[in-house]
N, C-alpha and C positions, 0 to 999 in steps of 0.2 A: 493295453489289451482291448481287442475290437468286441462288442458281445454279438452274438450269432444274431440275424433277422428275424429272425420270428419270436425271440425272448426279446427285442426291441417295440416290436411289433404287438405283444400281449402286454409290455409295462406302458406303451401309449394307448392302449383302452382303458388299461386302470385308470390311468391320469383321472379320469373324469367323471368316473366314482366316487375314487377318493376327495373329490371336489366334495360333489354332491353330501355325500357320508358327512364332510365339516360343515357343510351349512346346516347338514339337518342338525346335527349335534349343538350347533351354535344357538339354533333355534327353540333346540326342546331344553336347553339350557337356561333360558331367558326366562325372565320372569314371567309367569301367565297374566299378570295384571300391577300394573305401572304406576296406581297411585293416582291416576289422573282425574280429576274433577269434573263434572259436567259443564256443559253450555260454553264451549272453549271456539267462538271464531275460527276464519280462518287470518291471513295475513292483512289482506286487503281491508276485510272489514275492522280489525284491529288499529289499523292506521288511519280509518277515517274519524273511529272513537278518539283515540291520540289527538289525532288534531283539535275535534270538537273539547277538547277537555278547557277549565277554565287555568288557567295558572297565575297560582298567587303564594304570596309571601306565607311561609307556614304559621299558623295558629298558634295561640296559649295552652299550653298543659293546666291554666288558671281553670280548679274545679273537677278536674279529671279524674276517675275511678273507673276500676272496672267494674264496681257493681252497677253502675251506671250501665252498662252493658250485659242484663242478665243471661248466664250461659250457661252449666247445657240445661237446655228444655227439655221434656218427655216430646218426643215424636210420635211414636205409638206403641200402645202397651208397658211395658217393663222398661223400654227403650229410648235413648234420650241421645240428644244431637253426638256426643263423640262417639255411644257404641255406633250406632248409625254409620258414622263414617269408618270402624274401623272396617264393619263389615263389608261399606260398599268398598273398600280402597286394598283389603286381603284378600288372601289365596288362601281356600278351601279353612275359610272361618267358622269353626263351631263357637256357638252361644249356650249359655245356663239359662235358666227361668229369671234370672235377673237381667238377662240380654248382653252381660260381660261376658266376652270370648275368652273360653278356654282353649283352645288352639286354634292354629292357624301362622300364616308369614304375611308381613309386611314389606315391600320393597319401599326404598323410602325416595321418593321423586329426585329432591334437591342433594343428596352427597351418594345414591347408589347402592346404600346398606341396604342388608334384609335382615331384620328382625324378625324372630317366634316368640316373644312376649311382648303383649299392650302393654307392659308397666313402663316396655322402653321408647314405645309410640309417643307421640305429642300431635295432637290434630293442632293444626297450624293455622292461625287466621292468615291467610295472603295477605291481606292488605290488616296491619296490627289494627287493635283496639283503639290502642293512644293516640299509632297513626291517623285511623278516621278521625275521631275527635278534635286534632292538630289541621284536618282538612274539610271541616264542615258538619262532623256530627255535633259539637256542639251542642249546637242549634236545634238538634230533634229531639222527638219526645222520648221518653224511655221506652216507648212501645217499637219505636221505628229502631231503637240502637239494638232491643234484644233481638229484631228479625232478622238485621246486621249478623249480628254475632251469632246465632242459629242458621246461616244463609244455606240450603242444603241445593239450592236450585241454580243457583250459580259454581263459578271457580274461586268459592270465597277458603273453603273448608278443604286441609290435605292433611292426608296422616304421613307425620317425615319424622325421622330419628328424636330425640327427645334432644341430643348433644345436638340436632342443627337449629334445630328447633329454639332453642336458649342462645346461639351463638345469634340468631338473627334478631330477635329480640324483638325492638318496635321498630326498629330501622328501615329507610325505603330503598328503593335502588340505586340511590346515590351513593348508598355507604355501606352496602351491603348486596352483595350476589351468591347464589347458590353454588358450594364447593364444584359440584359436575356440572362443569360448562355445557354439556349435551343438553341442561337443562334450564339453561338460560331465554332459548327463544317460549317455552312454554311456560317460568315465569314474568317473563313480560307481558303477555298473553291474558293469563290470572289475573294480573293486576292491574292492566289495562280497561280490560272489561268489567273489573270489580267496580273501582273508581266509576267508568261509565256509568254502570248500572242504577249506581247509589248516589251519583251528582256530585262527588266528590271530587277537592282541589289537586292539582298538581302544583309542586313547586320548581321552578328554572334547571336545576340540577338533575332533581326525578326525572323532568322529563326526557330532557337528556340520556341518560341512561337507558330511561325505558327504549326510545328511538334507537338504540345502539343496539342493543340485544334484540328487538324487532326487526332490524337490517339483514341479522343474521339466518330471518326465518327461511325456510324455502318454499312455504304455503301459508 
């Protein structure tokens, strides 16, 4: 059966409404804020850090602690580096007088979750603890590992699910990548620039990797 012209004719103006309508819906659906870190490059200048990097054989765990890396600090007032991050990395986060959030969502960068409770948050060092220490902390003084592990001015600190958070562990890119591949090129990125930052080593395989999921950037 043929349908009349002008019911042809009003279902092809809809067409493209109905577009519109699923974009905007796809849109306001999305999370309002992504988890993302500050001081994030773009591609280019990513890659020239990459290259500049030194690459060497991984380090001794000989001595390693993490009190050796004191964390969390008071940032200001009541507030100390992980509420800090939850608030900057949530959506629509209230705080108590003690600066822990009583509501609010978390989207979590690396596997896509959104969390409503910080009990299931884990602020995530990018680049691990044990990992720096394995690539040149070492060497520093306690004062330089706690600024490390408080890093609030870099893409050192993410709030990501607590479950991927444990599954990554101290692990680098060689042995471990984030469940949502969408979020592959922005942690290569992190931890590109972390490393940079702090003068920290790579090792032959990390690098690797990182270069692979950097390939994939589009900026």
């Amino acid at each position: 059966m043929r349908l009349p012209r002008a019911l042809i004719r009003r279902l092809s103006l809809l067409v493209p409404l109905v577009l519109v309508l699923a974009l905007a819906f796809s849109v306001a659906s999305a999370p309002s804020a992504l988890a993302f870190p500050p001081d994030v490059p773009g591609k280019s200048q990513l890659q020239s850090e990459l290259n500049s990097l030194s690459v060497q054989a991984e380090g001794s765990m000989d001595g390693y602690s993490r009190d050796l890396f004191p964390h969390w600090h008071t940032v200001s007032g009541t507030c100390n580096t992980r509420e800090t991050v939850l608030k900057r990395d949530g959506t629509n986060v209230a705080v108590g007088s003690d600066c822990y959030p009583t509501s609010g969502s978390w989207y979590s960068y690396y596997d896509g979750i959104t969390r409503t409770s910080p009990s299931q948050i884990s602020i995530d060092h990018v680049v691990a603890l044990a990992e720096a220490w394995r690539s040149g902390a070492r060497s520093w003084t306690t004062a330089k590992r706690e600024a490390f592990a408080n890093d609030l001015t870099g893409p050192q600190l993410i709030a990501v699910t607590t479950e991927v958070n444990s599954a990554k562990g101290d692990r680098d890119p060689a042995s471990w990548k984030p469940p949502r591949t969408a979020s592959h090129c922005g942690y290569a990125k992190f931890w590109v620039h972390t490393k940079y930052r702090w003068g920290l080593t790579l090792q032959s395989a990390e690098k690797t990797a990182l270069q692979s999921m950097l390939n994939a950037c589009s900026y």
